[in-house]
Kinemage of the C-alpha trace (Angstrom):
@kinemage 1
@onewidth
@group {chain A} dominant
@subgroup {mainchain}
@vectorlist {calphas} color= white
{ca unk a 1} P -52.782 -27.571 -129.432
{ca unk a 2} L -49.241 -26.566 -130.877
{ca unk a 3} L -46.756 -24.012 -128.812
{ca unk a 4} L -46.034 -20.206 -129.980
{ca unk a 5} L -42.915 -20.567 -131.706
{ca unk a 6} L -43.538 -22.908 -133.924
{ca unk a 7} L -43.790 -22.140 -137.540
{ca unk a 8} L -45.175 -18.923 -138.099
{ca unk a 9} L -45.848 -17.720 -134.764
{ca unk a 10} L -42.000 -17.609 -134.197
{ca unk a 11} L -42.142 -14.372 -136.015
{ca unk a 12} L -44.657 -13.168 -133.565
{ca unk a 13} L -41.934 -13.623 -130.641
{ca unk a 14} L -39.032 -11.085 -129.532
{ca unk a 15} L -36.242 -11.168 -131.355
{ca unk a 16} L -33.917 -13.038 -128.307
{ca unk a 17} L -37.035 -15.396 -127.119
{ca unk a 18} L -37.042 -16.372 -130.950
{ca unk a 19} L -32.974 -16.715 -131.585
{ca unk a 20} L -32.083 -18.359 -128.042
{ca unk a 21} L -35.464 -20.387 -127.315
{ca unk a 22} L -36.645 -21.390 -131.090
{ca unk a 23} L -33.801 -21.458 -132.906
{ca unk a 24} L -31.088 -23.037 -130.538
{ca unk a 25} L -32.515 -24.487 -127.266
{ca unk a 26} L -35.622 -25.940 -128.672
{ca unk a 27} L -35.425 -25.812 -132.093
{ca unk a 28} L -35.982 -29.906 -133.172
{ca unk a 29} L -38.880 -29.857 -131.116
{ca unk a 30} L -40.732 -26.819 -133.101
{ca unk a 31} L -39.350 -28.238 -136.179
{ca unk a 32} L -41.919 -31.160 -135.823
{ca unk a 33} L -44.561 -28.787 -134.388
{ca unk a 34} L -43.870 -26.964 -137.441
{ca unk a 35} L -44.199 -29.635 -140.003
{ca unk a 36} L -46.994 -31.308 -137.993
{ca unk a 37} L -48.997 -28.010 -138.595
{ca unk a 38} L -48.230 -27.862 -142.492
{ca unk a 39} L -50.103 -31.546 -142.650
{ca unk a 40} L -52.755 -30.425 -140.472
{ca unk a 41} L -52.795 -27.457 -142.559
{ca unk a 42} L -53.762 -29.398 -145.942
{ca unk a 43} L -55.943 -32.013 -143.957
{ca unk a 44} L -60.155 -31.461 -144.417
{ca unk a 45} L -60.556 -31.823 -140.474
{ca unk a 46} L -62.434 -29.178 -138.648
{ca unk a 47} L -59.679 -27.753 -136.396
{ca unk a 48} L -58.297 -24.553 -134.500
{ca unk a 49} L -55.326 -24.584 -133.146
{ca unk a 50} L -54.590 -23.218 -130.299
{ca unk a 51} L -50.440 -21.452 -129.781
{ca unk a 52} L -50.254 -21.566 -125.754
{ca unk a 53} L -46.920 -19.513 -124.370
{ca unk a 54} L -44.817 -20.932 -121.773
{ca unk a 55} L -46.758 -22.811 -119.440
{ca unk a 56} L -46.433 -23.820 -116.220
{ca unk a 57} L -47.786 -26.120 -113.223
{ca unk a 58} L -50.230 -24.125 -110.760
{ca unk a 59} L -53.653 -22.967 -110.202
{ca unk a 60} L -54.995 -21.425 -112.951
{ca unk a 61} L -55.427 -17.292 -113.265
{ca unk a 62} L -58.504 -15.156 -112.945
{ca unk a 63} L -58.175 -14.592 -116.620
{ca unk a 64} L -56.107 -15.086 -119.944
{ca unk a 65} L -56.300 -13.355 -123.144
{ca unk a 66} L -57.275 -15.621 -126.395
{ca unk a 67} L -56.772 -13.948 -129.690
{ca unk a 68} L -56.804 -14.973 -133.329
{ca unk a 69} L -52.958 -15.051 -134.290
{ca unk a 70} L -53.249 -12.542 -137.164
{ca unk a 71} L -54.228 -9.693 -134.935
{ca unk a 72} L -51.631 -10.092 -132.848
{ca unk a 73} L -47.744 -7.791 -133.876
{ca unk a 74} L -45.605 -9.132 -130.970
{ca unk a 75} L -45.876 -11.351 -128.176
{ca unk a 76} L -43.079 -9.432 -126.119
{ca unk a 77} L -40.633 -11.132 -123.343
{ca unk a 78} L -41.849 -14.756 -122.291
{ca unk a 79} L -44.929 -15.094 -120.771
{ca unk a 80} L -45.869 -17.669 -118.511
{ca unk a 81} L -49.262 -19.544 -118.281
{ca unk a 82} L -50.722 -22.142 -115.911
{ca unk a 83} L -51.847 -25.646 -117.917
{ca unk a 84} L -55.066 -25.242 -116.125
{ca unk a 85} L -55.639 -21.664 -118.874
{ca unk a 86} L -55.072 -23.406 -121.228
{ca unk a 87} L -57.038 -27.035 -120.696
{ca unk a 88} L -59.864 -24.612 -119.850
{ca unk a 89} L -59.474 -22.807 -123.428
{ca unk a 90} L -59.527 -26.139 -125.334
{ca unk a 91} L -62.476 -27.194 -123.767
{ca unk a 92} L -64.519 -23.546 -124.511
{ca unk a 93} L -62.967 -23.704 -127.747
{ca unk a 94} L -63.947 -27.354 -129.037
{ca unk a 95} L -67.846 -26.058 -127.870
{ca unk a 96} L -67.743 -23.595 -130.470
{ca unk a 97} L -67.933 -22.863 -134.338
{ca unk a 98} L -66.769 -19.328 -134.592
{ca unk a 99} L -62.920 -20.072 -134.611
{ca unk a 100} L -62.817 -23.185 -136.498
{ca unk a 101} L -60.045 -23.169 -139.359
{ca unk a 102} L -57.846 -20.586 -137.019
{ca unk a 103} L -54.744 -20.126 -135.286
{ca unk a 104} L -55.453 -19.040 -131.652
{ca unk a 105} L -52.974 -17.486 -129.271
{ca unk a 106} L -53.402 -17.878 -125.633
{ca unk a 107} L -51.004 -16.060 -123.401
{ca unk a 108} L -51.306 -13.852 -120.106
{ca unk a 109} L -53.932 -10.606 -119.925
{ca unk a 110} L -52.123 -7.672 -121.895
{ca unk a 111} L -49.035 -10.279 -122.756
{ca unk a 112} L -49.648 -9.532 -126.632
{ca unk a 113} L -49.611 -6.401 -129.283
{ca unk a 114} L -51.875 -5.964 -131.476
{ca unk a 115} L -50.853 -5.623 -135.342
{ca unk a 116} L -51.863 -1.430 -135.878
């Protein structure tokens, strides 16, 4: 599991979530998500990662949208997530084949564009 923002999903964000958030308020800490994904990156291991938005403590929602990061354009505002989404995603996704060697966003139902 990494965060959206670091490395290339930053691009993905809006343009004030990425300058204020990324760049200023948080920017050591996706620095080393950053370089900790290049290494991964190179590595032979069987992986996907998986780019969670914001997330918060709470009961988990009815439903969260889980998309391979090159289909998604924009990941508008700052969406917020329950941990519990996204502990169930990791478990679903370390059960199954189809998205191993990709980057996965997770993030609220509709809280994504897709690229057109």
């Amino acid at each position: 599991m990494s965060s959206f923002g670091s490395g290339e999903a930053a691009k993905k964000a809006s343009l004030g979530t990425r300058i204020l958030l990324y760049c200023v308020i948080a920017k050591r800490l996706f620095d080393d998500k950053a370089l900790a994904e290049r290494a991964l990156a190179v590595s032979k291991l069987d992986r996907t990662i998986l780019y969670p938005v914001t997330l918060k403590t709470g009961p988990a929602i009815p439903q969260s949208d889980v998309v391979s990061l090159h289909r998604v354009a924009k990941v508008p505002g700052l969406p917020v997530l329950p941990f519990a989404n996204v502990a169930r995603e990791l478990v679903r996704l370390a059960t199954i084949r189809e998205t191993s060697g990709q980057r996965m966003l997770i993030t609220t139902p509709n809280g994504w564009m897709p690229i057109r």
